[in-house]
N, C-alpha and C positions, 0 to 999 in steps of 0.2 A: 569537255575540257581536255587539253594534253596536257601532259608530264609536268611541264613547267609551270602550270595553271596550279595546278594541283599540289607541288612543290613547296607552290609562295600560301597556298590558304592551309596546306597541313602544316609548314614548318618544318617537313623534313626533306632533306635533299634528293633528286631526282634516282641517285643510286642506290640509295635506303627503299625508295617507290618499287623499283625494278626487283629488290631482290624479298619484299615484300610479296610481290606477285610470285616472284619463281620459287616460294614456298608455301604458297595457296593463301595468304593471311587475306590477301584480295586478288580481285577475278577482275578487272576492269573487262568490259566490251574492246572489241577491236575494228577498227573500220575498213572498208574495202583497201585501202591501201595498203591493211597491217600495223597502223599504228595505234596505238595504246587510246581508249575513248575514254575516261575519268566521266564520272556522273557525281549528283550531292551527297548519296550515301560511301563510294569510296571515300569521297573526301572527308566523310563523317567517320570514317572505321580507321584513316590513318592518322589523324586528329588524336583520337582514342587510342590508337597504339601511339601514339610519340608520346601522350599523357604515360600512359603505361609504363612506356621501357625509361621515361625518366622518372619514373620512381622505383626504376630496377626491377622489375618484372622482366622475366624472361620470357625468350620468348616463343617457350612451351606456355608458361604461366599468360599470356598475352595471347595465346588460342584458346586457352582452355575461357579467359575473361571475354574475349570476343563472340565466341561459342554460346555463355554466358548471358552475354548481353543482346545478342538475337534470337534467344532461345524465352517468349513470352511465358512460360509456362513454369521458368527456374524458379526456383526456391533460394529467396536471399542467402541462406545457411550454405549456399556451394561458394555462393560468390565470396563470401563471409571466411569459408575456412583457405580458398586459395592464397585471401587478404593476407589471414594471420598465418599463415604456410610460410609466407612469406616475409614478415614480420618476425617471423622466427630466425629466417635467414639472415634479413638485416642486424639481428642480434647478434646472432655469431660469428659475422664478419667483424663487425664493432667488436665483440672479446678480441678479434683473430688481431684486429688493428693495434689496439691497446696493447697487450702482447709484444706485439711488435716495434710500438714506439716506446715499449718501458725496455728493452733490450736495447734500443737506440741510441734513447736517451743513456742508458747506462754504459755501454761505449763511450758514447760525447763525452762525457762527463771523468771517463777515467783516461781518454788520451788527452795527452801534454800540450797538441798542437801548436809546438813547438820546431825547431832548425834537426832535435835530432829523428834520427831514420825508424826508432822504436815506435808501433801505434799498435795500442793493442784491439784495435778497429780491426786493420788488417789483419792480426795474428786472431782474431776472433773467425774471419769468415777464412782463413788459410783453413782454422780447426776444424772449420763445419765442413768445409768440403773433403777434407781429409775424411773425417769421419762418415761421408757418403762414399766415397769410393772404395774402400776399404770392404 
């Protein structure tokens, strides 16, 4: 199969493919002419990675899982702890976010958005960046 074969049955786009190879995540063959050969197993490993990185696996976390899952001899408990590694992460993005949108909200909520020039939105991130430069 070429690029665009392989494209349309993993679901990810032909420049995700290319740079998937130029990080070793897969090896496709290549044929006398130099162009890229796709067989049933790449197209089963980049299937597996698009699963992956949309559920935010990175993509250390998405070698270490592929690694993983062609390695018959693993022991669930690796796959297991990368899961919740992981899951720990998505936690703390979640805090990071909530955080973020109770500051937001708490802007929204005390500008006027009103005709005049005062926001204390604006005067809030003038302060934050004052206060990095400094």
């Amino acid at each position: 199969m070429d690029i665009s074969d392989v494209s349309d049955l993993s679901g990810l786009p032909a420049k995700t493919i290319r740079y998937y190879e130029d990080i070793g995540l897969v090896r496709p063959a290549r044929g006398a002419n130099g162009y890229r050969r796709f067989n049933e197993t790449d197209v089963h490993k980049l299937a597996f990675l698009a699963r992956a990185r949309s559920l935010g696996f990175t993509i250390e976390d998405c070698r270490a899982l592929l690694a993983l899952y062609e390695d018959r001899d693993r022991a669930s408990a690796d796959v297991k702890r990368v899961a919740e590694e992981h899951v720990d992460s998505v936690d703390r993005k979640i805090r990071e976010l909530q955080a973020i949108r109770a500051t937001l909200s708490d802007l929204v909520a005390k500008c006027h958005g009103d005709r005049r020039p005062e926001c204390p939105i604006l005067d809030d991130l003038a302060g934050a960046r004052a206060t990095r430069i400094k």
